[in-house]
C-alpha positions in Angstrom: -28.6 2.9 21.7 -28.6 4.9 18.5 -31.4 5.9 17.3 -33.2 4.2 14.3 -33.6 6.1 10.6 -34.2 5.4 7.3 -31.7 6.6 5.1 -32.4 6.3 0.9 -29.1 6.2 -1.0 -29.1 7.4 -5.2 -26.7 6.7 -7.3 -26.8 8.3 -10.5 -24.9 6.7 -13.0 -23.9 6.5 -16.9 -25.9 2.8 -17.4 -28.6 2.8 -14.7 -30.0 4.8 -11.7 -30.4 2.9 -8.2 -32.3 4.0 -5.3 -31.6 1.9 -1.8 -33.9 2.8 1.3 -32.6 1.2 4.5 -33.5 1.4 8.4 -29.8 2.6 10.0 -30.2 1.5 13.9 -26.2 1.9 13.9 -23.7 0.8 12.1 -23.9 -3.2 12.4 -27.7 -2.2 11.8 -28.1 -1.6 8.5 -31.4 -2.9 7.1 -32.2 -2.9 3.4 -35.8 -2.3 2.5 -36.3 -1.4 -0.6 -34.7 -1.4 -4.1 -35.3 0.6 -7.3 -33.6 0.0 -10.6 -34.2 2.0 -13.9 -31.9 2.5 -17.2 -29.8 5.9 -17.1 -31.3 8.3 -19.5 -29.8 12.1 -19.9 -26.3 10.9 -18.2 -23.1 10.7 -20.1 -19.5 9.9 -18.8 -21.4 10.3 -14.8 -22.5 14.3 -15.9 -26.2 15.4 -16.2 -26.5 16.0 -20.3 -30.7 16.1 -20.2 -32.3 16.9 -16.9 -35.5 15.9 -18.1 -34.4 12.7 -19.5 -32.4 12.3 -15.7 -35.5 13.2 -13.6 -37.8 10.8 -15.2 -34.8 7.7 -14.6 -34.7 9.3 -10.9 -38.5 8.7 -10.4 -38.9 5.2 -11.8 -35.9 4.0 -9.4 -37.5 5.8 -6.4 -41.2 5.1 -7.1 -39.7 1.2 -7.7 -37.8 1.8 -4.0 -40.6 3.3 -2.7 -43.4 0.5 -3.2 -40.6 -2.4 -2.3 -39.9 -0.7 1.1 -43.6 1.2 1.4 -42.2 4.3 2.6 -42.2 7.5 1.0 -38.8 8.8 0.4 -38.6 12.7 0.7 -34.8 12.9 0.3 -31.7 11.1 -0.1 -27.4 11.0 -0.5 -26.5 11.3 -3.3 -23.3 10.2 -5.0 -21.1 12.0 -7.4 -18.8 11.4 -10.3 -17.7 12.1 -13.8 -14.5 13.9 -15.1 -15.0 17.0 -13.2 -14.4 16.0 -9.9 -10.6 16.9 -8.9 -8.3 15.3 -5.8 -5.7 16.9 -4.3 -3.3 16.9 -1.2 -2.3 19.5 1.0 -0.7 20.6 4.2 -1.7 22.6 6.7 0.2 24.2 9.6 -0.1 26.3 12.6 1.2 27.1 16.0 -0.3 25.7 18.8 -0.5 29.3 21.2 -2.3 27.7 24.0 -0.8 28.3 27.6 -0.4 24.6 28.3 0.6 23.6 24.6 -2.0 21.7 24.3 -4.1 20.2 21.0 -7.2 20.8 21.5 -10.5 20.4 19.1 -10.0 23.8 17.9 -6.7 23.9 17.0 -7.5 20.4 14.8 -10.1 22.5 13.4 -8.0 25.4 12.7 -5.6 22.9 11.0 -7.5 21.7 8.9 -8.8 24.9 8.0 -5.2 26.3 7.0 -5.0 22.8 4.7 -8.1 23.0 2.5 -7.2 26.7 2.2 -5.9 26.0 -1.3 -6.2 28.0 -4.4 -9.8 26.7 -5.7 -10.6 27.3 -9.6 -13.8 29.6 -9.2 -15.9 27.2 -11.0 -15.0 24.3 -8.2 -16.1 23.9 -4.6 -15.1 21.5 -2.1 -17.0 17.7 -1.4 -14.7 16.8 1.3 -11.4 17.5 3.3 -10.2 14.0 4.0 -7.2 13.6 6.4 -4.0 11.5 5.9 -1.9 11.9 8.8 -1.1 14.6 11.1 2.4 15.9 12.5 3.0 17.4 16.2 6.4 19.2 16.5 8.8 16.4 14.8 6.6 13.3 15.7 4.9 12.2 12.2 2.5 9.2 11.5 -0.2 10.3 14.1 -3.7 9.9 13.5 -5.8 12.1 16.1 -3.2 14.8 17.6 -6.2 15.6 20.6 -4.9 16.1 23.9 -1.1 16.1 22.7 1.6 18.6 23.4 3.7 20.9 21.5 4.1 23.9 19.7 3.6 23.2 15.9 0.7 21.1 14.4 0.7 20.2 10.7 -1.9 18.2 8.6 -1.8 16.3 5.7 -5.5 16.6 4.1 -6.8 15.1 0.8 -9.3 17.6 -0.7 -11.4 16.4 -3.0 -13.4 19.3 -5.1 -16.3 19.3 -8.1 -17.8 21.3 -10.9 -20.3 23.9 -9.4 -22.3 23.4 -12.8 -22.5 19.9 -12.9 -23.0 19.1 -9.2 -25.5 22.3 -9.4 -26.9 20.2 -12.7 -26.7 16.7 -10.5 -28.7 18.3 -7.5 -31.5 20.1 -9.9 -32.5 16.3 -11.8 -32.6 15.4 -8.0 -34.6 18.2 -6.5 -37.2 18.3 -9.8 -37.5 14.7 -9.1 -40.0 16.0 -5.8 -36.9 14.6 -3.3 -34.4 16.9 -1.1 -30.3 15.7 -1.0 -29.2 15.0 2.0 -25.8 15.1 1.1 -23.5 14.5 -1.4 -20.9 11.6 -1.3 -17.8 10.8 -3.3 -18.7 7.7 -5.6 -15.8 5.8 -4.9 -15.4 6.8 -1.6 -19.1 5.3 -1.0 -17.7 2.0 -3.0 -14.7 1.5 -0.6 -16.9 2.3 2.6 -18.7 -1.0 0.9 -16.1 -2.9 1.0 -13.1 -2.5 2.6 -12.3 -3.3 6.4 -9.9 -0.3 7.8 -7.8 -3.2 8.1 -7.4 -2.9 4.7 -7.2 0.7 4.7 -4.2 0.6 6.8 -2.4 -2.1 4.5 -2.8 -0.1 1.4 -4.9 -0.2 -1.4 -6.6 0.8 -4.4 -10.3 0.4 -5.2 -11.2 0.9 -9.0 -14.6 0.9 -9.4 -15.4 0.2 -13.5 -18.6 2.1 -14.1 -20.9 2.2 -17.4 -19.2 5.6 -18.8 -16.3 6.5 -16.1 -14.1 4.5 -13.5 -13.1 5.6 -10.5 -9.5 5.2 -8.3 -9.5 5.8 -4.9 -6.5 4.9 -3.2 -5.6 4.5 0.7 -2.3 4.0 2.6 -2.4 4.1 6.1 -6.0 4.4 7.2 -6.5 7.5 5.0 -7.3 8.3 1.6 -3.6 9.6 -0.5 -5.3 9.6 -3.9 -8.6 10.0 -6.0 -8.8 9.7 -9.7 -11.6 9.4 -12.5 -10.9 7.4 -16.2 -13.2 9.0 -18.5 -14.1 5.0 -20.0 -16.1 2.3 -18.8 -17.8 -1.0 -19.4 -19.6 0.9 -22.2 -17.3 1.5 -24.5 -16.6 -2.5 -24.6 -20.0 -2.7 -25.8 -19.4 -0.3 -28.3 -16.2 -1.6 -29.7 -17.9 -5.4 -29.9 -21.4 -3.3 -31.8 -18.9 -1.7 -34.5 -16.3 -4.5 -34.5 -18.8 -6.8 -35.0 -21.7 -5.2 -36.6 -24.3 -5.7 -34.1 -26.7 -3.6 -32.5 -25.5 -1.9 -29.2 -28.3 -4.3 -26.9 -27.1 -7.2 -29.0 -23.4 -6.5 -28.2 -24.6 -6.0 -24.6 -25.6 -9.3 -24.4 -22.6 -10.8 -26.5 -20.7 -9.2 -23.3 -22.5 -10.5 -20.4 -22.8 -14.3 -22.6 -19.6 -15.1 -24.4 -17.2 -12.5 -23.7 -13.8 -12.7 -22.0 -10.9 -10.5 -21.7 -8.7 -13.5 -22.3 -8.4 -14.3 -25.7 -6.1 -17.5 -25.2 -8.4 -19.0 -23.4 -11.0 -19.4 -26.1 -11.0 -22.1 -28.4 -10.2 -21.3 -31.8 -12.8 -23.6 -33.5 -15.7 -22.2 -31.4 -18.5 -19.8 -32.7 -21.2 -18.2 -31.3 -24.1 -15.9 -33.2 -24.1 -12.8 -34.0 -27.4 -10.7 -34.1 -27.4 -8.6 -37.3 -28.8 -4.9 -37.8 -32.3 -4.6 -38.9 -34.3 -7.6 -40.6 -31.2 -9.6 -41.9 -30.7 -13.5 -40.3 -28.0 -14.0 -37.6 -24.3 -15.1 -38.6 -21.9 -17.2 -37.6 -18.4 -15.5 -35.8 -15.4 -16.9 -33.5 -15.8 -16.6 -30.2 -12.5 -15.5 -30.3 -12.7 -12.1 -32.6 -15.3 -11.0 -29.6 -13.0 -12.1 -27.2 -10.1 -10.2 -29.3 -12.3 -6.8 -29.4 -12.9 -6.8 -25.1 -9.1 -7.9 -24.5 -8.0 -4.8 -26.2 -10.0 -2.4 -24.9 -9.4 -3.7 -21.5 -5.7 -3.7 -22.0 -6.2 -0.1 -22.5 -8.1 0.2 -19.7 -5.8 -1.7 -17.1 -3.2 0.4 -18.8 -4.6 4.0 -17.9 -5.6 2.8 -14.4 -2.1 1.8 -13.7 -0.7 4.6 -15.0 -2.8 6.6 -12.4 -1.5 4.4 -9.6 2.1 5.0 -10.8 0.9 8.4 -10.2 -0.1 8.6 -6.9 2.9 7.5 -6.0 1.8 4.4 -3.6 1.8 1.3 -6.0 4.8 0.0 -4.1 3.2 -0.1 -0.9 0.0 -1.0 -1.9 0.2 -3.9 -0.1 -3.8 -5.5 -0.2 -3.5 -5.0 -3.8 -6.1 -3.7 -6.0 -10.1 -4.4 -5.9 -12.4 -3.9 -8.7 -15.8 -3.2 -8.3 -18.7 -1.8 -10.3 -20.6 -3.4 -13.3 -17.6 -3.2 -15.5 -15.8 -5.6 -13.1 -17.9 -9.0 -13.8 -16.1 -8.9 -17.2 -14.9 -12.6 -16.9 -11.1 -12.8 -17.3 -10.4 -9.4 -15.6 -8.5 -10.1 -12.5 -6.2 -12.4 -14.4 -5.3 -10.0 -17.3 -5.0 -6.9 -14.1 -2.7 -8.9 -12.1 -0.8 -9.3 -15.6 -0.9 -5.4 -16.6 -0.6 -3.6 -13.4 1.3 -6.5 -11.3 -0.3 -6.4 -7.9 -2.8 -8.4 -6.5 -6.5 -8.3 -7.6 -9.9 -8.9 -6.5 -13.8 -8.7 -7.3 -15.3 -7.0 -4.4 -19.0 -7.0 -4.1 -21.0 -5.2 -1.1 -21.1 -6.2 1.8 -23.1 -6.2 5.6 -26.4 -5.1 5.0 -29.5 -6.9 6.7 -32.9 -7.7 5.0 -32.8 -8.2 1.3 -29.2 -7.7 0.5 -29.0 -10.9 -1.4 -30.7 -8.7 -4.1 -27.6 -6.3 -4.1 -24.8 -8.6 -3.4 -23.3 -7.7 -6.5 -20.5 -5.2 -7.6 -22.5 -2.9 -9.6 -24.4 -1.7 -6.4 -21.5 -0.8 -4.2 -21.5 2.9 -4.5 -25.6 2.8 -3.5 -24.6 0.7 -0.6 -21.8 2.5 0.1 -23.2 5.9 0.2 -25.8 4.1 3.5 -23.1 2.8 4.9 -20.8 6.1 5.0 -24.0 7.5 6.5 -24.7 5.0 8.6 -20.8 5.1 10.2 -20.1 9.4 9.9 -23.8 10.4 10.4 -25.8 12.6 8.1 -23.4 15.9 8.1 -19.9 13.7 5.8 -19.9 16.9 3.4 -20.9 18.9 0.3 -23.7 21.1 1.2 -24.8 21.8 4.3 -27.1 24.4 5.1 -26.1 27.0 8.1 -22.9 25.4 9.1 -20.7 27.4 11.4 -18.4 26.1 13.2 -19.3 23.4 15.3 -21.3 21.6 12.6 -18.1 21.7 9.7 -16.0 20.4 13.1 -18.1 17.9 13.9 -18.6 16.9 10.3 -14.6 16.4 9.7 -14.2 15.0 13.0 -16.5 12.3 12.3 -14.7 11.6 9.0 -11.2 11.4 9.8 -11.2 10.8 13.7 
């Protein structure tokens, strides 16, 4: 029986900053404790831009978290995002120079080794070494080579690298905030541990998770992750383009959003109007539903459009058989999965976060899967899943890819 822990998740993000404590008994025993909520301040586009601003959004989320659950949180994982973080693939080989020809853990290791050995910018560092598939001899497709004969072992490996500065930037808000990280967790690769069965993983598909200021692509075929991506626009810029288009306050066009708004212009009846909040003193007016409706439509189009262009990219839409699942805050836009199944033509989806015990019902909804993610990832790989961690020779970077690829 494992044994019980309490693991706090943070997300940072553009819009707000979320802190989830939960007791981990194991990975069907996850139970959710404690929640803490508080608007972003100091965060633009997922990147650190005040760290004062950041710290003081960090504490009211924790402190929030903290008297829900009544347990003092001393550190936590710690997602990342924003424009600087890359995704690449790369292959590793080597020959396997044991007597009996024989895989063992060290040769996996060495592997691997050989495949994140790629040519790094100086200002980037490595978050995670990801596997895809690895190749014995001439026999491709296999997912954990251990034990197998032959003489040549290759392996395909997604490496996914970050900005020193920022992350350095991220972890100092963090660490000022009186809390250690734990670790540091791709954001969308926390999202998809959320909500997506390995089932689905092995079908193929793309999560797209629509954040406040960024969105983030992560794409798997065949159990393992082929493609990462980051769109540097979100659900924010919507409400921008409804506060200029339609000469409202920004909280005003917030609300128009969440209220009236639809990405389906067709669908709103022409003879319909709504109110429209003005600036300063002066009386509310009169407008179509439809010109709001007209302002989100377009910017989504343009959104839809750049995500499919990066899953052109990749080079898996055709296989991408589950289809494509939005997530995030940006994906309660109503009208979205109809105009994505249009624009990108594959199948779409609203995922929201899923198997938690306790008081999940309070984060059942798609803005908090990367914060429920990031417990989850811990709660199935353990604590060491990558980005810093302190001392590691050997057996603890081993034992860290092992546990998230094998």
């Amino acid at each position: 029986m494992e044994q019980e822990r309490i693991v706090t998740s943070l997300d940072i993000g553009s819009a707000k900053v979320a802190a989830l404590t939960a007791r981990v008994g194991g990975l069907d025993d996850v139970e959710l404790i404690g929640v803490g909520v508080a608007p972003s301040r100091g965060i633009k586009m997922g990147a650190v831009t005040n760290i004062e601003q950041t710290v003081r959004s960090i504490r009211e989320a924790v402190e929030e978290a903290e008297l829900m659950s009544g347990i003092e949180i001393e550190e936590v994982v710690l997602n990342i995002t924003g424009k600087h973080v890359r995704g690449d693939n790369s292959t590793g080989v080597i020959a396997i120079n044991n007597r009996e020809r024989v895989v063992t853990s060290q040769d996996i290791y060495r592997v691997i080794d050989a495949a994140q050995a790629i040519r790094i910018p100086a200002d980037q560092e490595i978050l995670h070494v990801l596997s895809r598939e690895f190749k014995v001899d001439d026999q491709n497709g296999i997912k954990d080579p251990l034990g197998m004969v032959g003489v040549r072992l290759e392996a395909d490996v997604h490496v996914v690298t970050g900005s020193v500065t920022q992350l350095q930037n991220t972890e100092k808000a963090v660490v000022s905030s009186g809390i250690r990280v734990n670790d540091r967790i791709l954001s969308s690769l926390a999202s998809s541990s959320a909500l997506l069965t390995d089932g689905e993983k092995e079908l193929g598909v793309a999560v797209v998770d629509i954040g406040a200021g960024v969105i983030d692509i992560i794409i798997y075929t065949d159990g393992g992750v082929s493609y990462t991506a980051t769109i540097c626009l979100g659900s924010q810029h919507l409400t921008q383009d409804i506060s200029i288009g339609l000469k409202t306050p920004l909280e005003a066009a917030e609300m128009l959003k969440k209220r009236y708004g639809t990405v389906l212009s067709n669908e709103v009846d022409p003879s319909e109007t709504i109110e429209i909040p003005s600036v300063g003193d002066r009386a509310p007016r009169p407008s179509a539903r439809r010109d709001l409706a007209d302002i989100m439509e377009a910017r989504m189009r343009e959104i839809l459009e750049l995500i499919d262009h990066e899953i052109i990219r990749s080079g898996k839409k055709n296989i991408l058989a589950g289809g494509v699942v939005f997530t995030g805050g940006g994906a309660r836009v109503n009208g979205l999965v109809t105009l994505a199944e249009e624009i990108i033509q594959l199948g779409a989806s609203v995922g929201s976060p899923k198997g938690l015990l306790g008081i999940a019902d309070r984060i059942a909804y798609p803005e908090f899967s990367t914060a429920v993610g990031l417990i989850q990832y811990v709660a199935r790989y353990g604590e060491a899943t990558g980005g810093r961690k302190s001392g590691s020779g050997f057996l603890n970077r081993f034992k860290t890819w092992i546990q998230e690829n094998l």
